[in-house]
SEMARVEX-522293 format. One record per residue (C-alpha): residue in one letter; x, y, z. Coordinates in pm, whole numbers, plus 32768, in hexadecimal, padded with zeros to 4 digits. Each point is the difference from the previous one (the first is absolute). Layout:
<rs>
AXYZ
...
</rs>
This chain:
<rs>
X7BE6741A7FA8
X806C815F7F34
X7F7D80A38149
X80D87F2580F5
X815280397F13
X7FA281477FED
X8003803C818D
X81257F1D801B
X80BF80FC7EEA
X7FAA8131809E
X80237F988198
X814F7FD380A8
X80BC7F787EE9
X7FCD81127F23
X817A8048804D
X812D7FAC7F01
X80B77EF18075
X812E8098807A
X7F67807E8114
X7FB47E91807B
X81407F757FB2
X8092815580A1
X7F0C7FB98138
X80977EA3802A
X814F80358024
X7FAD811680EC
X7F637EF680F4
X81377EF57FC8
X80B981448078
X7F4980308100
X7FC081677F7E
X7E707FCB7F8F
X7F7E80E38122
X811A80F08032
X7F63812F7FF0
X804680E47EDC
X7F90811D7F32
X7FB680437E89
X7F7C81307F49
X7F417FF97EC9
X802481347EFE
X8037805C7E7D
X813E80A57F74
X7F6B80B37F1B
X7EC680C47F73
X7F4E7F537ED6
X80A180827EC3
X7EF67FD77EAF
X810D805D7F20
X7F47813A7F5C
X7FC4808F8180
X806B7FC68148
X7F687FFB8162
X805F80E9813E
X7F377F3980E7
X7F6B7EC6807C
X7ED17F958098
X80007EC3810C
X7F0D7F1A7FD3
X7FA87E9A8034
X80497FDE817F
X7E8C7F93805A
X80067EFA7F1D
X81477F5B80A9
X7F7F80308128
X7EED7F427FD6
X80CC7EE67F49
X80FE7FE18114
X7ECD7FCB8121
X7FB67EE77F29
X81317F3E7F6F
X808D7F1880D7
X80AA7E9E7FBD
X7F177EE3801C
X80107E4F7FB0
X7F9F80637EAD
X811E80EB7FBC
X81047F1380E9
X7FA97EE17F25
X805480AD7EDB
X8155808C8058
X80507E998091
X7FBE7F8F7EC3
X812680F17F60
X814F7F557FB4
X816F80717FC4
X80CB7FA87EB2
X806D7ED28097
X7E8B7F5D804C
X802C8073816A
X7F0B80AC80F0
X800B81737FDA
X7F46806E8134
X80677F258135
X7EDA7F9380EE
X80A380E98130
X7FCC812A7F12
X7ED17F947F85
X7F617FE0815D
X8075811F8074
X7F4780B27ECD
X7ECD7F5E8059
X801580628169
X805F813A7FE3
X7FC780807E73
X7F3B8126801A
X8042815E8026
X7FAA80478178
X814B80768055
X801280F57EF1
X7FC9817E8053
X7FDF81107EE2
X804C81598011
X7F7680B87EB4
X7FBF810D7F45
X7E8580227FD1
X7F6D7FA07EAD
X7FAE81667F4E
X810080C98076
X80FA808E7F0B
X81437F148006
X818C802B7F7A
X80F87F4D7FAF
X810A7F71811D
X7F0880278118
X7F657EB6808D
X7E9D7FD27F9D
X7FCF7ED880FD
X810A7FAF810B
X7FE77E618070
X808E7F9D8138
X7FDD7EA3808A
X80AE7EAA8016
X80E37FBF7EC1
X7F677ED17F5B
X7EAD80A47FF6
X804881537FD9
X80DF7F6B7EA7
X7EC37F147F9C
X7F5F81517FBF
X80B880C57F2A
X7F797F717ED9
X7E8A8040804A
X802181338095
X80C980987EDB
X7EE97F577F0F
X7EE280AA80D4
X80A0814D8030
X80EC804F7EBB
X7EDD7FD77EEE
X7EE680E780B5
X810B811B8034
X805D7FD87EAC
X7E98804A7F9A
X7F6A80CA8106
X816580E07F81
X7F5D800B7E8B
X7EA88057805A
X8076811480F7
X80B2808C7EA2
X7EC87FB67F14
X7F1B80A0812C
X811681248004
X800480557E87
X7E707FAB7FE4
X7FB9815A80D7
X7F407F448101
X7EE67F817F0B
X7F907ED48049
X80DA7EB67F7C
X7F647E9F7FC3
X80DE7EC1802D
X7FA37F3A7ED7
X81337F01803B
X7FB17EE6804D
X7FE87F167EC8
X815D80697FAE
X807D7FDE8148
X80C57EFA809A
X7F127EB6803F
X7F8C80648153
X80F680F6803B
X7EEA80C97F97
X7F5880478131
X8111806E80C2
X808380F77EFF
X7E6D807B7FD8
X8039802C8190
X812780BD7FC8
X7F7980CE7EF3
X7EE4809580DF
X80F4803280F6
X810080E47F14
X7EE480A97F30
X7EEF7F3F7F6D
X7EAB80568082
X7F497EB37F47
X80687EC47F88
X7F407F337F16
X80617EB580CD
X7EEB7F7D80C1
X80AF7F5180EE
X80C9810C8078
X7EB980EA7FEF
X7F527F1880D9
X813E7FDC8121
X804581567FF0
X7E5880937FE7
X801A80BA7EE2
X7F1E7FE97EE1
X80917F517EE5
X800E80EB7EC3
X7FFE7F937E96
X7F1F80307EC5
X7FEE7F137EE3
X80E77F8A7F1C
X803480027E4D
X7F977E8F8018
X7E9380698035
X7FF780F07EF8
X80787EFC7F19
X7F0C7F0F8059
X7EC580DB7FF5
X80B080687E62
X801B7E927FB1
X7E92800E8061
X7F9A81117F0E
X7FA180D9812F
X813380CF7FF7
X80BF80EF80D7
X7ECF80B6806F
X7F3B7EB3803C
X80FF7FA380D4
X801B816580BB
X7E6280238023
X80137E6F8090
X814D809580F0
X7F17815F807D
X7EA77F158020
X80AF7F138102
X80E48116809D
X7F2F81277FFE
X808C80B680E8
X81817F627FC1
X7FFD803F7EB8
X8179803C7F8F
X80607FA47E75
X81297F6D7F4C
X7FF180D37ECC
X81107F8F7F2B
X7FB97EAE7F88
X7F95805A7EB4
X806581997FCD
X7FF080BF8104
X7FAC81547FA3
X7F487FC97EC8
X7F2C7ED780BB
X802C7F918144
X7FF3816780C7
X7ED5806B7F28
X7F497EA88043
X80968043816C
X7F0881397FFD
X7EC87F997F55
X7FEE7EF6810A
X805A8121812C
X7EE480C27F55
X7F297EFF804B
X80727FB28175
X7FCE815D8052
X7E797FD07F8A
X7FE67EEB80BF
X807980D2816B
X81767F5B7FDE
X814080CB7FF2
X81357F537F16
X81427FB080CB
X80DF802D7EC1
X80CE7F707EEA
X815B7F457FF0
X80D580267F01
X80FF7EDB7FE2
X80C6805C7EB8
X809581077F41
X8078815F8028
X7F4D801A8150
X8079815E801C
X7F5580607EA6
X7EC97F078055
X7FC080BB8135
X7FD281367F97
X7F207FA67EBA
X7F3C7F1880CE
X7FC180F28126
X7FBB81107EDC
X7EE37F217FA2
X7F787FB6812E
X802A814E8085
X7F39806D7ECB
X7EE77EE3802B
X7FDA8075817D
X80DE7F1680A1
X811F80D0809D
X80137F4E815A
X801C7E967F5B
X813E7F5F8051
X80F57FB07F15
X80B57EB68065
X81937FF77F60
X80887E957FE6
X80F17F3C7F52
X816780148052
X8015810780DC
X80F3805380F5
X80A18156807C
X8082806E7EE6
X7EDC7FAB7F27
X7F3D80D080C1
X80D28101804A
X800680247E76
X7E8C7FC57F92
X7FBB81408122
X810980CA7F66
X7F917FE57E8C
X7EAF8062809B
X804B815180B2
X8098804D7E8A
X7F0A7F807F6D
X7EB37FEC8063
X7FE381897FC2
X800C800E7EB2
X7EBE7F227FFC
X7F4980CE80B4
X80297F2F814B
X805D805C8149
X81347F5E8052
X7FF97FED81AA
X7E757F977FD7
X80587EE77F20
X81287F8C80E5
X7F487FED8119
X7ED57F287F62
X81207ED27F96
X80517ECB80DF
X81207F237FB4
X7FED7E9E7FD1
X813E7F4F8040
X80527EA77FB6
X81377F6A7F86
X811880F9804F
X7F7F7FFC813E
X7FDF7EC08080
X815E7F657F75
X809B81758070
X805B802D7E69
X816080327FC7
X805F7FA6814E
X7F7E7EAC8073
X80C17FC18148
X804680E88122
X81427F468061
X7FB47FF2818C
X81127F4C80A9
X801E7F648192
X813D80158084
X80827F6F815F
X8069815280B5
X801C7F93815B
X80307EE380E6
X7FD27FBF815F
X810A7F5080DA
X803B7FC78179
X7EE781348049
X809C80DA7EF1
X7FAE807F7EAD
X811C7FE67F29
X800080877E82
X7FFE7F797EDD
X808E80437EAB
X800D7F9B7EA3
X811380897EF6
X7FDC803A7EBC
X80D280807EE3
X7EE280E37FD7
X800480E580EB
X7EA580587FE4
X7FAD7E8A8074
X806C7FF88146
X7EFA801980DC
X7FA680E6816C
X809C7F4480FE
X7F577F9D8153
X7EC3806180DC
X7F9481517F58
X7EEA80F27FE0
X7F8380E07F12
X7F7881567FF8
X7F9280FA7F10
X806D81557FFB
X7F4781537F7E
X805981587FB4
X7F66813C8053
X7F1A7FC57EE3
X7F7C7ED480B9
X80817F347EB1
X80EE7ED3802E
X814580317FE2
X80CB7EB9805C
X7FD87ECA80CA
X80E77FC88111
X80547EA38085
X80F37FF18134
X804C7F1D80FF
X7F197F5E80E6
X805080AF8123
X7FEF816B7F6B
X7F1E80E37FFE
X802881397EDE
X7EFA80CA8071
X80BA80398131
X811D807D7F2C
X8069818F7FE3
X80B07F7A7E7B
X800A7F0D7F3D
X80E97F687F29
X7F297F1A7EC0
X810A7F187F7B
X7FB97F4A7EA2
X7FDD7EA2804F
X81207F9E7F28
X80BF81567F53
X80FB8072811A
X802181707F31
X7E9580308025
X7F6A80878137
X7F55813B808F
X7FBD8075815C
X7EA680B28072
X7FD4809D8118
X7E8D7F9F80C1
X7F64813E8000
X80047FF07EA7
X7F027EF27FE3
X7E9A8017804C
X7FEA7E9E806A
X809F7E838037
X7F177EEE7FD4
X809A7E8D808C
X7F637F057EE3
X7FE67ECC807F
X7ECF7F7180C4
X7FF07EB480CF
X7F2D7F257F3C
X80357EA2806B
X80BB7F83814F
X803B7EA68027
X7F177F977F1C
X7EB380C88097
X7F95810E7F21
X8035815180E8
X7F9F80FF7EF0
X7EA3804F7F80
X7FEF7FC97E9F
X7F3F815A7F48
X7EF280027F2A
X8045801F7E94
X7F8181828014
X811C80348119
X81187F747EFA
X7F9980AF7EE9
X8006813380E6
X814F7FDB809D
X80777FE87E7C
X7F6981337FCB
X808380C98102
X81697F7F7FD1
X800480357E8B
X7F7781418054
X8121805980A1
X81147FAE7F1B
X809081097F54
X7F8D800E7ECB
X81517FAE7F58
X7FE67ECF8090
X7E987FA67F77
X807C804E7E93
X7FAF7EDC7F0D
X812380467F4C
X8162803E8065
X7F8C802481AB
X80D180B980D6
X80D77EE380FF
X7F607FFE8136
X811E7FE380FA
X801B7EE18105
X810E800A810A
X80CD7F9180F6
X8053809D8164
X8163800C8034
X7FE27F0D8104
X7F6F7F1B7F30
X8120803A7ECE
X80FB7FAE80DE
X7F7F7ECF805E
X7FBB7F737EA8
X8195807F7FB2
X809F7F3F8102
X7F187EB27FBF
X806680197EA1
X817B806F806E
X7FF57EBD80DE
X7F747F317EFE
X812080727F1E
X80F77FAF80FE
X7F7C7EAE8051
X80037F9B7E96
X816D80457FC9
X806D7F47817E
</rs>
């Protein structure tokens, strides 16, 4: 029964009801399949109070993908909204409505246009672009918001983590302080932005990587209440995992006990023909604990074990604990660089609920609609200038400077085409006194961003490898300026309008205007 609520929960009518009541009074319009456009993207980089981020990372689109082959309105889900009543103890959902949603609920007239998952995103440009008929293309706001705003959130944070980390290795340890079951699709997005492991099985087993983890306080305790103590319960940890033998030293003390007992029982794998993974340390001054503990087991002969980092960690942490090393690991007769590049990072919390900023703030808005053959654009005013979206069919590119770094991305009107431009002019999306001209042989290169991914409801795009997104992350991290990957403070990256584009968006919003006063 959980199972079968579950399925219901999560299928087609994991929507907010506003869409349905929206999609209904489409249809007694007669608008339901007029055929229209929205665009789904964020206003604004996460902002974690302390520190800021320059950059995005899209993720998630997979994962829709493979809901929206599968959601579809059956009896089951009919029955239910026929069920639904108004205020008064009338129907809510007439039976016209309702059999049309059972005939033709499903999202085989949808096409996507995206941005592929892993590549660096900003704010302002679409991520996904949904055209199709009305009613369906509304239905999905909610679920495709849901699917794609959280993983970009947290692919965004490990990219940063990853980032400050130096490349060493980081270990999602999330998941039991993640979301219920949002858990798996932030671990997903976690390997995609940074993470190289994940300690969730699940996601380990979809995804073929090998699970990672070692053992947790808990046992330690036990084997104590016992009488056998912290080395009983290391020597019981190294005789079943001989050759996976990595140590959570800081249950009782961990320099005066647990990395000693940590090395009498390496001492004794070594006899045996097996080679110690490492230690974690959970607790503390991790900076400080590093460098005594690799002191000691530099000293005992253990200079390539790992040292594992966990508990709390996020950019900054670690951006910290690495700078209080290169001061201080000297002094103790340690080498700094050696010791940095023995530590992995095992992030849970701030991670997985994106710490100090838990939402990305992804919006759909209707940009275009298509009447009598024609697309005519859409637009939505706010007092905030900021707020009002791109008008109409659009594309995207991404332009770079001699240095091969990007430098802005461009969107323009459907029917142009920038790289066939001598100048051009970058208009801020909403800040008439801000603009700048460049002239194309000052760029190395104009990349368009968006790929076809779905049309009319038949996936048309192959869908990469984890290895392939982590990799297109890389690259296009690689190539922001380095102001722009700054944890704190990050240079704006710009996005723009062509002037063709600007004008368009001023006279909807003058005609607005005007048609609000008549």
């Amino acid at each position: 029964m959980l199972s079968t609520a579950r399925a219901a929960m999560e299928g087609i009518l994991f929507t907010d009801q506003y869409q349905l009541t929206m999609a209904q009074l489409y249809f007694r319009m007669g608008l339901h399949e007029r055929e229209v456009l929205f665009d789904h993207f964020f206003r604004r980089y996460p902002n974690y109070d302390s520190h800021q981020a320059g950059y995005c990372v899209n993720a998630g689109l997979e994962w829709l993908l493979a809901w929206m082959q599968e959601a579809r309105f059956g009896p089951d889900e009919i029955d239910y909204l026929r069920s639904q009543q108004t205020s008064a103890g009338s129907r809510l959902f007439a039976d016209d409505f309702l059999e049309w949603l059972l005939a033709n609920g499903d999202f085989s007239g949808i096409s996507l246009r995206a941005i592929p998952e892993g590549r660096v995103v900003h704010p302002n440009v679409p991520l996904t672009i949904v055209q199709g008929p009305l009613a369906m293309a509304q239905i999905l706001e909610t679920s495709l918001l849901a699917h794609l705003n959280y993983p970009t959130l947290i692919a965004t944070k490990a990219s940063r983590i990853s980032e400050s980390g130096r490349g060493r290795p980081i270990l999602e340890f999330g998941m039991r302080r993640a979301h219920e079951r949002g858990a798996n699709a932030g671990t997903r997005a976690a390997l995609i932005g940074g993470a190289q492991f994940t300690s969730n099985v699940g996601v380990s087993r979809l995804l073929d990587l090998p699970p990672k983890g070692t053992h947790a306080h808990s046992m330690v305790q036990l084997f104590m209440a016992l009488g056998m103590g912290e080395l009983g319960a290391f020597q019981a940890y190294a005789d079943v995992y001989p050759n996976d033998c990595m140590l959570l030293v800081d249950t009782v003390d961990t320099l005066a006990s647990g990395v000693p007992n940590a090395i009498r029982v390496f001492e004794v794998l070594r006899r045996k023909g097996h080679e110690p993974v490492g230690i974690r340390l959970d607790s503390g001054d991790l900076a400080y604990l590093s460098i005594q503990a690799a002191k000691m087991l530099n000293d005992a002969g253990f200079g390539d074990c790992a040292i594992v980092l966990s508990g709390d960690l996020d950019e900054l942490v670690i951006w910290q604990i690495l700078t209080q090393i290169s001061e201080e690991a000297p002094r103790y007769g340690v080498d700094a660089d050696h010791l940095i590049n023995r530590l992995v990072y095992g992030v849970g919390t701030r991670l997985i609920t994106s710490w100090g900023e838990p939402a990305l703030g992804g919006v759909y808005k209707l940009v275009a609609v298509r009447e009598n053959g024609t697309w005519d654009s859409a637009i939505k005013i706010s007092d905030t200038p900021a707020k009002v979206p791109n008008p109409g069919m659009k594309r995207a590119w991404r332009l770079y400077d001699r240095r091969g770094k990007a430098t802005a991305d461009l969107l323009c009107a459907i029917d142009e085409d920038p790289t066939q431009a001598d100048m051009l002019v970058l208009r801020h999306p909403s800040d008439h006194t801000k603009f700048r001209t460049i002239q194309r042989r000052e760029l190395s290169g104009m990349e368009e961003l968006h790929t076809d991914i779905v049309h009319e409801g038949k996936l048309i795009a192959n869908l990469p490898p984890l290895d392939e997104l982590r990799q297109r992350r890389i690259n296009d991290v690689e190539r922001l300026d380095p102001g722009i990957r700054r944890l704190v403070n990050p240079h704006i990256y710009h996005v723009s309008l062509t002037q063709s584009l600007w004008d368009l968006k001023q006279r909807l919003i003058t005609e607005a205007h005007q048609a609000t006063v008549a």
